[in-house]
C-alpha beads as a LAMMPS data file, in Angstrom:
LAMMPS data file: protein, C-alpha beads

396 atoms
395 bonds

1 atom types
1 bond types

-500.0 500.0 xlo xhi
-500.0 500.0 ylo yhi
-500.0 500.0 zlo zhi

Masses

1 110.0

Atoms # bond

1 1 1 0.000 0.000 0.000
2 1 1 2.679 1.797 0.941
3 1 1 3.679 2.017 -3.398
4 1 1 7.368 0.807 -2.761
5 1 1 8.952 -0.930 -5.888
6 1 1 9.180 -3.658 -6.789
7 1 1 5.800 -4.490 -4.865
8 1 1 2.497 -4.632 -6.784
9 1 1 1.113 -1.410 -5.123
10 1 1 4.194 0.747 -6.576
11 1 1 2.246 -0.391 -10.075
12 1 1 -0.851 0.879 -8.782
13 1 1 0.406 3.615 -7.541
14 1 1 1.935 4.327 -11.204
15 1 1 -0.932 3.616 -12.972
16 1 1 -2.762 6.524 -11.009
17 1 1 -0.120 9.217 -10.990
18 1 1 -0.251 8.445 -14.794
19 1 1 -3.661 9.304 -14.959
20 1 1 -3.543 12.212 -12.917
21 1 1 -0.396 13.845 -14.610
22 1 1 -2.115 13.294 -18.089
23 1 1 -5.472 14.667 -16.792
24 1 1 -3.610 18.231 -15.535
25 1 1 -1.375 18.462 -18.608
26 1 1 -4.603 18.041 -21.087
27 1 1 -6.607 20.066 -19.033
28 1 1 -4.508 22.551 -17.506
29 1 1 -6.036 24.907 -14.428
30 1 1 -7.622 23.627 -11.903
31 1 1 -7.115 20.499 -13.229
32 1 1 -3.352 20.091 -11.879
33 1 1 -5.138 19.628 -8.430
34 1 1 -5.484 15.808 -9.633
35 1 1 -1.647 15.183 -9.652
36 1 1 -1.299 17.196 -6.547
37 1 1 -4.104 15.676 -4.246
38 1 1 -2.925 12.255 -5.261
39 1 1 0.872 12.801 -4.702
40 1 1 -0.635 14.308 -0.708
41 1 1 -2.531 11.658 -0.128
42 1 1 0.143 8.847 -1.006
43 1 1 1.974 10.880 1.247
44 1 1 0.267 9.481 4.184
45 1 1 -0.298 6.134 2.684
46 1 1 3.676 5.524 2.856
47 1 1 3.207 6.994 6.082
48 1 1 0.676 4.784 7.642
49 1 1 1.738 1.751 5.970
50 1 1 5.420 1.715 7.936
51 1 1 3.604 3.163 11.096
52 1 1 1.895 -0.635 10.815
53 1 1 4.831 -2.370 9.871
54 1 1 6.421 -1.020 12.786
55 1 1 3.927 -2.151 15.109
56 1 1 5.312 -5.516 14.533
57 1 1 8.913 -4.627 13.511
58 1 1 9.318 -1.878 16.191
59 1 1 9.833 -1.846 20.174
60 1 1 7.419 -4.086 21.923
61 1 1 4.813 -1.837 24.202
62 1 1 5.412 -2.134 27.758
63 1 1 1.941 -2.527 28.438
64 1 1 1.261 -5.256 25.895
65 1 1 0.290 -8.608 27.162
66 1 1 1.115 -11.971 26.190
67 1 1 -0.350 -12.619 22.432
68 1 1 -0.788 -15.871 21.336
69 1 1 -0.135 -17.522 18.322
70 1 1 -2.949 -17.999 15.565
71 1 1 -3.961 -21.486 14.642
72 1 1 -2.242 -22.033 11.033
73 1 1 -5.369 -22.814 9.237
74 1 1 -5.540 -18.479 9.849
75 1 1 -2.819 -18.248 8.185
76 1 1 -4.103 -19.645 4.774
77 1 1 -6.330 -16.558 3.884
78 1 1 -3.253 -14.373 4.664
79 1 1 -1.291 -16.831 2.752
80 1 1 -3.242 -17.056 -0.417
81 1 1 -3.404 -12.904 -0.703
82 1 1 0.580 -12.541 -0.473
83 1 1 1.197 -15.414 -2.799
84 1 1 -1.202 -13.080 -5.159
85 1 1 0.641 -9.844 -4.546
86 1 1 4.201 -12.051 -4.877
87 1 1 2.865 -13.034 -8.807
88 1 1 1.724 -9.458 -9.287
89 1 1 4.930 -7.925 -8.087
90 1 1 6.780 -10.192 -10.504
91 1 1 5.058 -10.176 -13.354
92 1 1 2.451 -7.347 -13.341
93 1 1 1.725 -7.201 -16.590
94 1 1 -0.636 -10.593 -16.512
95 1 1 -2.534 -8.899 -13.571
96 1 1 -3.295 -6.370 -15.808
97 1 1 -3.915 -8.033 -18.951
98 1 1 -6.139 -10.407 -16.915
99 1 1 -8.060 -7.786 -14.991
100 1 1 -7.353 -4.039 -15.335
101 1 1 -7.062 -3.675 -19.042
102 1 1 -10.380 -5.681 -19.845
103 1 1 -12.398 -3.315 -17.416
104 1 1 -10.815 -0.091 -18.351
105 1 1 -11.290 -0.898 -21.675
106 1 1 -15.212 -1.786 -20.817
107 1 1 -16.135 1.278 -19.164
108 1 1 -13.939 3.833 -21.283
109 1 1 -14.742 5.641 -24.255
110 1 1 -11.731 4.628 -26.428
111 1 1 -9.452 2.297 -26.159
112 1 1 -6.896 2.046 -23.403
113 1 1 -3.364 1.147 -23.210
114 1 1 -2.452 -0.032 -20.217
115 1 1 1.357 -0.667 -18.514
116 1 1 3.294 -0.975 -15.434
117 1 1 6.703 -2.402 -14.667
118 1 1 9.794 -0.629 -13.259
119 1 1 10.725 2.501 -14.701
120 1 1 13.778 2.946 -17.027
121 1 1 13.978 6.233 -17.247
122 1 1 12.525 9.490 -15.432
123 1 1 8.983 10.366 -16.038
124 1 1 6.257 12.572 -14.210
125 1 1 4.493 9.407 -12.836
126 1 1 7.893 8.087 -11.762
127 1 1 8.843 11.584 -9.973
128 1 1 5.553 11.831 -8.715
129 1 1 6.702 8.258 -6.975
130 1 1 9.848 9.432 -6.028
131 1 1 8.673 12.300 -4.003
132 1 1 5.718 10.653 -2.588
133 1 1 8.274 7.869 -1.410
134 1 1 11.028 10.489 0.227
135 1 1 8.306 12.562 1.587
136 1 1 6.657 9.393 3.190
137 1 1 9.994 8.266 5.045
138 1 1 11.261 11.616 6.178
139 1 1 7.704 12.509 7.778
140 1 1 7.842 8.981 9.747
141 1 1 10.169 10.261 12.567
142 1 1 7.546 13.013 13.191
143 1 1 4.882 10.569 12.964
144 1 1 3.045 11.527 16.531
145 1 1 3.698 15.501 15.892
146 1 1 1.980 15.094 12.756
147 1 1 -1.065 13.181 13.813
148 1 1 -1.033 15.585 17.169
149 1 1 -1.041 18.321 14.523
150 1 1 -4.124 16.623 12.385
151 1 1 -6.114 16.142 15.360
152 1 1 -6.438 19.442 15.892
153 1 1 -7.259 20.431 12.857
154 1 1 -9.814 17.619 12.799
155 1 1 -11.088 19.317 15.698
156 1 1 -11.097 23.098 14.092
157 1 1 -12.646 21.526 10.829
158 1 1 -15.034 19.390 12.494
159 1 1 -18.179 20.516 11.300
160 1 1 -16.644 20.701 7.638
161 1 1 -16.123 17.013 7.878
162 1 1 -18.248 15.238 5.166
163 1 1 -19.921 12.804 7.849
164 1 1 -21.127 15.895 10.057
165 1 1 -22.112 17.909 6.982
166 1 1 -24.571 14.966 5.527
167 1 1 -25.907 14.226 8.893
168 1 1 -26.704 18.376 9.822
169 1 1 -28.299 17.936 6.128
170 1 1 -30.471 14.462 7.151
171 1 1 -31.832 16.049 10.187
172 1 1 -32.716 19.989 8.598
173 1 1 -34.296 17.484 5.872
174 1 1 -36.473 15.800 8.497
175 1 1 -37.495 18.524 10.051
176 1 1 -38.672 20.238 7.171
177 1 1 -40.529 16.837 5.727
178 1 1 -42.029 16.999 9.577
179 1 1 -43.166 20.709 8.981
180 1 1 -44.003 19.935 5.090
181 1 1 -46.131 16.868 6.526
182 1 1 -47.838 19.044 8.978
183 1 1 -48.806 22.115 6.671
184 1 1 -50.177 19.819 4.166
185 1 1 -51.642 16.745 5.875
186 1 1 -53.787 19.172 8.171
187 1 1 -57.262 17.374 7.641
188 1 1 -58.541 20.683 6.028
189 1 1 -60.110 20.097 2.039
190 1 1 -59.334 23.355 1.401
191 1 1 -55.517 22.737 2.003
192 1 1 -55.886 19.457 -0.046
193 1 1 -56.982 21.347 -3.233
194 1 1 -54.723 23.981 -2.817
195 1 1 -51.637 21.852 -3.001
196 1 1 -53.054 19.611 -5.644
197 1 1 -53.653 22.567 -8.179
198 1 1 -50.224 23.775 -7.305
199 1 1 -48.340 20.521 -7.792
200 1 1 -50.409 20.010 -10.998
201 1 1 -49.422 23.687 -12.463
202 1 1 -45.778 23.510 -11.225
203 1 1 -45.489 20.109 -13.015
204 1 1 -47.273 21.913 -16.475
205 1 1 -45.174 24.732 -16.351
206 1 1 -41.433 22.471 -15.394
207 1 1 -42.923 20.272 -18.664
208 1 1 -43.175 23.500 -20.796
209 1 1 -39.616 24.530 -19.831
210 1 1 -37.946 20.930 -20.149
211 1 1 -38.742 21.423 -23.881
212 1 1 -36.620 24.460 -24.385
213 1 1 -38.774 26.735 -26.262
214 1 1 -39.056 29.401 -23.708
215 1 1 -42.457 31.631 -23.428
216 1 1 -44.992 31.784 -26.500
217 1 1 -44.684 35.121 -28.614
218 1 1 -47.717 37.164 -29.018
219 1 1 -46.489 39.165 -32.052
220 1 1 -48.131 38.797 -35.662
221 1 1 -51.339 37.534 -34.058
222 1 1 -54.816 39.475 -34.109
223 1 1 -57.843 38.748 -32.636
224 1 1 -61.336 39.301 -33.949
225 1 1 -63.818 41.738 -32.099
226 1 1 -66.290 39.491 -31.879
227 1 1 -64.079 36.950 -29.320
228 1 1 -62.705 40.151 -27.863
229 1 1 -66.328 41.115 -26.701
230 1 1 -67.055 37.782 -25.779
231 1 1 -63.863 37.505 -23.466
232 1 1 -64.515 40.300 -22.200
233 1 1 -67.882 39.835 -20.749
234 1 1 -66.436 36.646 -19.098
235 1 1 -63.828 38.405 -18.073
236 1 1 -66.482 40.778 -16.066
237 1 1 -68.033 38.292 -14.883
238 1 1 -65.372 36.430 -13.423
239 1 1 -64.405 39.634 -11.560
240 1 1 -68.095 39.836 -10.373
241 1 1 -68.601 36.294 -8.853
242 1 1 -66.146 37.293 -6.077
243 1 1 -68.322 40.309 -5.372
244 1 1 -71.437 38.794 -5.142
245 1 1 -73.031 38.941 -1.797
246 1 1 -74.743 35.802 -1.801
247 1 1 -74.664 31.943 -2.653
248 1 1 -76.846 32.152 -5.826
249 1 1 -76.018 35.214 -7.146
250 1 1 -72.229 34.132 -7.507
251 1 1 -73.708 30.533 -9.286
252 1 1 -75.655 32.764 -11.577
253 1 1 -72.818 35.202 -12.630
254 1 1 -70.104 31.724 -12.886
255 1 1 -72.743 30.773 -15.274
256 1 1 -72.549 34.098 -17.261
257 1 1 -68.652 32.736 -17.949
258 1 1 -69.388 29.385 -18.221
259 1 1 -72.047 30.360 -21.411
260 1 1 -69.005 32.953 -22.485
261 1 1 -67.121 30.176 -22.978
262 1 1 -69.167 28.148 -25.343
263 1 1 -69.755 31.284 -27.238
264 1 1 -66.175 31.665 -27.667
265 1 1 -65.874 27.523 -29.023
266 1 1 -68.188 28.577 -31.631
267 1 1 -66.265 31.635 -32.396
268 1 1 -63.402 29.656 -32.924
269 1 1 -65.081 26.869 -34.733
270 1 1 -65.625 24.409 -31.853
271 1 1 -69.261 23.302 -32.435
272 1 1 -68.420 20.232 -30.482
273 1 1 -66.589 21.852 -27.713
274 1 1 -69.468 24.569 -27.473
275 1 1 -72.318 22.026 -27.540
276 1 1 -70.286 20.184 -24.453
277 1 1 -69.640 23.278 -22.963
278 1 1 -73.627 24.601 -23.043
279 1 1 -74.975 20.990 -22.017
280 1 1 -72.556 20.348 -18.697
281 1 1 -72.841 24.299 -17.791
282 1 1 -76.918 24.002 -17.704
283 1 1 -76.653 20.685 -15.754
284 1 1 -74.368 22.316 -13.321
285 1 1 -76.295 25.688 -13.489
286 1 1 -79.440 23.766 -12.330
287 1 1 -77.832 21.311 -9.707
288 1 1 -76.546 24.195 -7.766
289 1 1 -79.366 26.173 -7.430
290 1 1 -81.353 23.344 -6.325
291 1 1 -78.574 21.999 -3.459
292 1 1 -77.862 25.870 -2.710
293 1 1 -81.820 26.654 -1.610
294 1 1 -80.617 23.937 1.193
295 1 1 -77.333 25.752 2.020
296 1 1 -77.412 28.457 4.758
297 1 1 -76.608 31.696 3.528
298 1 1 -73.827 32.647 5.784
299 1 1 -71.015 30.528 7.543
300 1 1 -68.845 32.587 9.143
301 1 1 -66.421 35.823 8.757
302 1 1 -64.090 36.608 6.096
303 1 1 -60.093 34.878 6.475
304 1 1 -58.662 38.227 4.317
305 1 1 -55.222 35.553 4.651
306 1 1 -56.728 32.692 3.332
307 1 1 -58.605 34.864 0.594
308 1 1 -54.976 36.289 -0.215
309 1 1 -53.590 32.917 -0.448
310 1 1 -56.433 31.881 -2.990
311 1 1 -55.952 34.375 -4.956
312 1 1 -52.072 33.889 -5.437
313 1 1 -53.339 30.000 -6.477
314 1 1 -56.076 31.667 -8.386
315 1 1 -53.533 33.678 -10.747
316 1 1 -51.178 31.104 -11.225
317 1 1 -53.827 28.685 -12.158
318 1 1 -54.680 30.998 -14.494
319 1 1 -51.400 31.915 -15.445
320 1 1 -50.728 28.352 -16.618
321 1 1 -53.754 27.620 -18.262
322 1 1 -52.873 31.160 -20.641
323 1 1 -49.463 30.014 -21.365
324 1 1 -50.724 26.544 -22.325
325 1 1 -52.954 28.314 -25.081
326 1 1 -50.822 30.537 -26.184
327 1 1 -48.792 27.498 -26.672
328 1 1 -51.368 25.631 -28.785
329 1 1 -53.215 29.296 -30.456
330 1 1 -52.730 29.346 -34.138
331 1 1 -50.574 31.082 -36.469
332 1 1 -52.304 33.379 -39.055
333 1 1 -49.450 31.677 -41.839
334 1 1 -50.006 28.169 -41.915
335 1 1 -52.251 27.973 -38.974
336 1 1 -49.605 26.586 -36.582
337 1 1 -47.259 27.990 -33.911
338 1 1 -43.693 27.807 -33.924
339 1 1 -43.827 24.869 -31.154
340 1 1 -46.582 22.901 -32.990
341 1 1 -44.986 22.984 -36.015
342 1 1 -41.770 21.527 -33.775
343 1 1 -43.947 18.817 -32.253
344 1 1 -45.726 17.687 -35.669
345 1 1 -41.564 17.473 -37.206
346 1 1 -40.341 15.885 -34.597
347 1 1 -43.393 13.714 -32.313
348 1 1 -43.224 10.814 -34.510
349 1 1 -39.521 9.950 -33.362
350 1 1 -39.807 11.394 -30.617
351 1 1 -42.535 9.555 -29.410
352 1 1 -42.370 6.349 -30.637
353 1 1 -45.752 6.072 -32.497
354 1 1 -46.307 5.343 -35.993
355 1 1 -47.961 8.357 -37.351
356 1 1 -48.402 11.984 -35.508
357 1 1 -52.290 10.983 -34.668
358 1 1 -51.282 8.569 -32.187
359 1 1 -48.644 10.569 -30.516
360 1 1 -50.923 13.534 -30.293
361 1 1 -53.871 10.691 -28.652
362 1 1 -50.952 9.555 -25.980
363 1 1 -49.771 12.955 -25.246
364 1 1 -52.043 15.885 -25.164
365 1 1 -54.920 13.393 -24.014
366 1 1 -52.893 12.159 -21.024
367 1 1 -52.456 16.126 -20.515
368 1 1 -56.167 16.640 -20.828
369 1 1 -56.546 13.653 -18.390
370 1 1 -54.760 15.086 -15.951
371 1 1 -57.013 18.457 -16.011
372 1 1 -60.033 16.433 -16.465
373 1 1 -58.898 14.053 -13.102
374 1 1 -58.351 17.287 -11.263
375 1 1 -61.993 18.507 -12.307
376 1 1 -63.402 15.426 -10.451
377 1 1 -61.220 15.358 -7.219
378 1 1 -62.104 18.879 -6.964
379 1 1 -65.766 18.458 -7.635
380 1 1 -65.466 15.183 -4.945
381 1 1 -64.092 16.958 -2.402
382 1 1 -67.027 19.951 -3.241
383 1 1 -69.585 17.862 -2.354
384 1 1 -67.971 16.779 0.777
385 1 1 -67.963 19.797 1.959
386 1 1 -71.270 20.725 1.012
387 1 1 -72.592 17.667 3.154
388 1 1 -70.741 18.754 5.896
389 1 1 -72.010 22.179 6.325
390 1 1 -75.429 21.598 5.491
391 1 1 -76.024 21.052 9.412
392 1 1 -73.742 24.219 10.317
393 1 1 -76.777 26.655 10.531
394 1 1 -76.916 30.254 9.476
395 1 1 -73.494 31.493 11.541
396 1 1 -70.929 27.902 11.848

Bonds

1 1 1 2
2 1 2 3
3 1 3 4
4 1 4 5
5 1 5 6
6 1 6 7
7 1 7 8
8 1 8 9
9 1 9 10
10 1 10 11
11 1 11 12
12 1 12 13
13 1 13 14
14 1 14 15
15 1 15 16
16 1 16 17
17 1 17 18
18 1 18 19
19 1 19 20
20 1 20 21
21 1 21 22
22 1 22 23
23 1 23 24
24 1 24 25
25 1 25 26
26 1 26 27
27 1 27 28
28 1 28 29
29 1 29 30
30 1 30 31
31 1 31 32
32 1 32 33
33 1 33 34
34 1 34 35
35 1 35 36
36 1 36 37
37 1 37 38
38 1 38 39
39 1 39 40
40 1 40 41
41 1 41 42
42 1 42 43
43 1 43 44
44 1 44 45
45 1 45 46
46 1 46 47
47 1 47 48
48 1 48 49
49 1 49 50
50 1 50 51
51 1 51 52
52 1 52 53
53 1 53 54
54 1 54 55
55 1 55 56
56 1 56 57
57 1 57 58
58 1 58 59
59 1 59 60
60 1 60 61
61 1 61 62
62 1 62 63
63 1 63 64
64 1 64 65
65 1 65 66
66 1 66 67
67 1 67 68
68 1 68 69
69 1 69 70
70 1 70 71
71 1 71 72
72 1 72 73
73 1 73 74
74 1 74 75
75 1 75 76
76 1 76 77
77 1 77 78
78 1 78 79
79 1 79 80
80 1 80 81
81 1 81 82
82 1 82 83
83 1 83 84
84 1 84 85
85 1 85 86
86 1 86 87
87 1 87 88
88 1 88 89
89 1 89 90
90 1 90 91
91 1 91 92
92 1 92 93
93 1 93 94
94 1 94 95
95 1 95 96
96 1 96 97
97 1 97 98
98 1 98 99
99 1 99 100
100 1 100 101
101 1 101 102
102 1 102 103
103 1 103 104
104 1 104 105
105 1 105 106
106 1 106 107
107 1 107 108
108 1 108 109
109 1 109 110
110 1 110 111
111 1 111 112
112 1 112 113
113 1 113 114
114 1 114 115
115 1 115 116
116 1 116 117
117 1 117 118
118 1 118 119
119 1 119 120
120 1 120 121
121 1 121 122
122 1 122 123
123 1 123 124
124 1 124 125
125 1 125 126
126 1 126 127
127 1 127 128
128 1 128 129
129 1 129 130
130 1 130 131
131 1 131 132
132 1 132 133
133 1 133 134
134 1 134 135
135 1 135 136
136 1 136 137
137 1 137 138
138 1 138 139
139 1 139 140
140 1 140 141
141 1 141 142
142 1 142 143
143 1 143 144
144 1 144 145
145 1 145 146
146 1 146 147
147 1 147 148
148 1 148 149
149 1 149 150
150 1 150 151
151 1 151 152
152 1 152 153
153 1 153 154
154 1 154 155
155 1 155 156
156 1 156 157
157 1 157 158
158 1 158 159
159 1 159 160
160 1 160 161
161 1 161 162
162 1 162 163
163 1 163 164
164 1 164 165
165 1 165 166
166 1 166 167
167 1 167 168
168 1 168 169
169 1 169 170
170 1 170 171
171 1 171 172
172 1 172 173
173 1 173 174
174 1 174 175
175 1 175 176
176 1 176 177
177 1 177 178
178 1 178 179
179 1 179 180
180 1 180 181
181 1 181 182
182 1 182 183
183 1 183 184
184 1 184 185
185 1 185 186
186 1 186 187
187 1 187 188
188 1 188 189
189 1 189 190
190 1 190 191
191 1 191 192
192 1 192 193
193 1 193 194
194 1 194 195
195 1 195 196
196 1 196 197
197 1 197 198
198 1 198 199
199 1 199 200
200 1 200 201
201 1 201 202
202 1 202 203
203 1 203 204
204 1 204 205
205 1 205 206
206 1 206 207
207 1 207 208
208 1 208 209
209 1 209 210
210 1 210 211
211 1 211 212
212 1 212 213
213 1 213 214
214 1 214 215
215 1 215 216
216 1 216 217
217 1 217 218
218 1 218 219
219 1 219 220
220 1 220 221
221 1 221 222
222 1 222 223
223 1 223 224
224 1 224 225
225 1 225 226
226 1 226 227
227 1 227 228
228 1 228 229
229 1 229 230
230 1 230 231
231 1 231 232
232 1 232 233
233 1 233 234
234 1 234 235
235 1 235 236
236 1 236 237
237 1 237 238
238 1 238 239
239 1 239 240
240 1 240 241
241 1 241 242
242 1 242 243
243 1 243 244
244 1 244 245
245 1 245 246
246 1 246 247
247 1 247 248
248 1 248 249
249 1 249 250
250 1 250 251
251 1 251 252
252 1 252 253
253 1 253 254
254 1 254 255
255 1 255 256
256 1 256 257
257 1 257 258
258 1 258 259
259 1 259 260
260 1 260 261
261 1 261 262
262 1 262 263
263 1 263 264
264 1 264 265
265 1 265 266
266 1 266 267
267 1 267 268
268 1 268 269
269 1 269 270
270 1 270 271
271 1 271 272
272 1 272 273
273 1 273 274
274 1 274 275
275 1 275 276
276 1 276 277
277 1 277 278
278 1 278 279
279 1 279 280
280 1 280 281
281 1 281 282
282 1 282 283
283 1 283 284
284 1 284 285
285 1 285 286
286 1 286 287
287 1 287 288
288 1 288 289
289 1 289 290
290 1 290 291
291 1 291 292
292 1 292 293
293 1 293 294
294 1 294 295
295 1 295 296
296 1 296 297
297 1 297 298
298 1 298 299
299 1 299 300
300 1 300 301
301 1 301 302
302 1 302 303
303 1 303 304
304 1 304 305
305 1 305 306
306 1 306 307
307 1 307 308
308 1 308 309
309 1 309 310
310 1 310 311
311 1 311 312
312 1 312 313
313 1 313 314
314 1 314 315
315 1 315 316
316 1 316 317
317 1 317 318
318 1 318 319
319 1 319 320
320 1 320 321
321 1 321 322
322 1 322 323
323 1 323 324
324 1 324 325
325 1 325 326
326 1 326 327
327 1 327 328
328 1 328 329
329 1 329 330
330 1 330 331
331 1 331 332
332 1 332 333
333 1 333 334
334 1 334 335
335 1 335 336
336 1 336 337
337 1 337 338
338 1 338 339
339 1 339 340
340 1 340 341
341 1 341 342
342 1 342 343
343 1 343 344
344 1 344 345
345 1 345 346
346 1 346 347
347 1 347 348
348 1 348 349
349 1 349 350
350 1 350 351
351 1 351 352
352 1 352 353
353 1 353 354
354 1 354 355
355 1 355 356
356 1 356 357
357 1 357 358
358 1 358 359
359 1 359 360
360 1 360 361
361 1 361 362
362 1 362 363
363 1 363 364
364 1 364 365
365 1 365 366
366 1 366 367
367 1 367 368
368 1 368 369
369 1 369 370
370 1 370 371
371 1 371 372
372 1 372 373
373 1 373 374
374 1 374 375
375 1 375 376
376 1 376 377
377 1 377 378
378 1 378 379
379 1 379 380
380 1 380 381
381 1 381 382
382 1 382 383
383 1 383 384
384 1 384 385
385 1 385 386
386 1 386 387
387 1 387 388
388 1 388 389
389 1 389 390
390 1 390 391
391 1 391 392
392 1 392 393
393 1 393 394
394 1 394 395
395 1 395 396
């Protein structure tokens, strides 16, 4: 271990000076650290390899008892290893023909050349050795003074060390999956859906920018007046429903945007969508009115917080669901957006499917899954909540 020639660790030790000396002088910089940090730490291998041998070769301990001797069979393990490093040491180039230069040539790039035996003339790797060697022996006198000295820099540096550093990260980690656990698991709905519709818009938006394409461009695009009346009234009323002062009035003005909505699918040529739109907006429409004229008309006073807090949800809910349309709107040239037109070139491939159909069916239909999924937990968890208040009264 100690890399003293002719032993097989000296070829070892070779081998890796090699590769660090080549991997400064191509790199250059910071990358002459390599050669450095190696030729330091054989530095204390040489030193704590004849601080062992001279447990056995040195002056007995006065305080050591009597040690007895090992049965031999112990002896074959030990036996069997030296007889190993006794072939390598004379003849390393089998070891490495058998062993080293198969898996360096497995897990490299290009082929490796591989070598070790004594040196014949001076090299980097073999002054690298030389120093590591010198610097090994002459520190062994000071042995205790050194470790004395490490110690206490052990002690300055403790909280630097790797082992303390991972375990004051595991324990900050617990504590804040403790505190995450607490602020989300806290048996309220309302908390449930809030952190759903955030994980499901942070996930959108990290999938829009894992595809590169940054934000969609609103330039060269005009919209009719027709859909600019029409969003406009929905926008008005979507303004209105959180002004409303009670139950049904807010159900009636939601349904002003919900009918704004399928006006705007026919605008844009979505008889289907519209005629979807129209049929589950009435149904809703009518279902609410008839379980709000069982609802009390007042549960208790305002949270401004919690209102704050739904409205920050609110806008980036609405925030995402822009961007993905803007993603998807259409292009007044050839009816496509720059990122469509990169999906229909490249989804095919990309994808795995056999024509663009079927990648658009598996992709943008797990998407609209995913929406549609959300509609129903939400709607699930409305209904809850609705039969759990209905026996609050008229102030909760």
């Amino acid at each position: 271990m100690a890399g003293l020639p002719p032993f097989a660790g000296f070829y070892s030790k070779e081998i890796m000076f090699e590769a660090a000396w080549h991997a400064g002088e191509t790199s250059g910089g910071l990358a002459w650290l390599y050669p450095i940090t190696a030729v330091l730490a054989s530095v204390f291998t040489v030193l704590y390899s004849l601080r062992f041998l001279w447990l056995f070769f040195g002056d007995r301990p006065d305080d050591l008892g009597p040690v007895a001797r090992a049965p031999a069979l112990m002896a074959v393990p030990a036996a069997v290893l030296g007889i190993g490093v006794t072939v390598v040491s004379i003849a390393p180039e089998y070891a490495i023909d058998f062993v080293v230069e198969d898996a360096a040539t497995a897990a490299a790039v290009e082929s490796v050349d591989i070598h070790a035996g004594l040196p014949t003339e001076v090299t980097p790797p073999v002054a690298m050795s030389g120093v590591t060697i010198a610097l090994g022996l002459a520190s062994f006198p000071f042995y205790d003074r050194i470790r004395s000295r490490l110690d206490t820099l052990y002690t300055l540096t403790q909280r630097l060390h790797p082992n303390v550093v991972y375990d004051t990260l595991l324990a900050l980690f617990d504590r804040l999956s403790t505190a995450l656990d607490e602020t989300v698991h806290n048996g309220l709905i309302r908390t449930y859906v809030w952190w759903v519709l955030l994980s499901a818009c942070s996930l959108t938006v990290a999938g829009y920018g894992a595809t590169g394409s940054g934000l969609p461009s609103l330039t060269g695009s005009s919209t009719p007046l027709s859909i600019l009346l029409v969003l406009g009234v929905a926008i008005v009323a979507a303004v209105a429903v959180t002004t409303t002062e009670s139950h049904v009035t807010g159900v009636l003005t939601l349904g002003i945007l919900g009918f704004m909505v399928a006006i705007f699918y026919i605008l844009s040529s979505g008889a289907d969508l519209a005629l979807t739109q129209l049929v589950v907006e009435t149904l809703l429409l009518l279902i609410f009115l008839l379980v709000l004229e069982k609802m009390p008309a007042f549960y208790s006073d305002t949270n401004w917080g919690r209102v704050a807090r739904d409205s920050v949800l609110a806008t980036v809910v609405g925030a995402t669901a822009a961007i993905s349309v803007l993603y998807t709107a259409r292009d007044e040239t050839d009816g496509l957006t720059e990122t469509a037109r990169y999906y229909i070139d490249h989804a095919v491939e990309g994808g795995g499917g056999a024509n663009v159909v079927n990648v658009i069916l598996t992709d943008f239909r797990a998407f609209d899954t995913l929406g549609e999924s959300i509609v129903i937990v939400i709607a699930a968890l409305s209904v809850l909540v609705l039969l759990t208040m209905r026996d609050w009264g008229e102030t909760g």
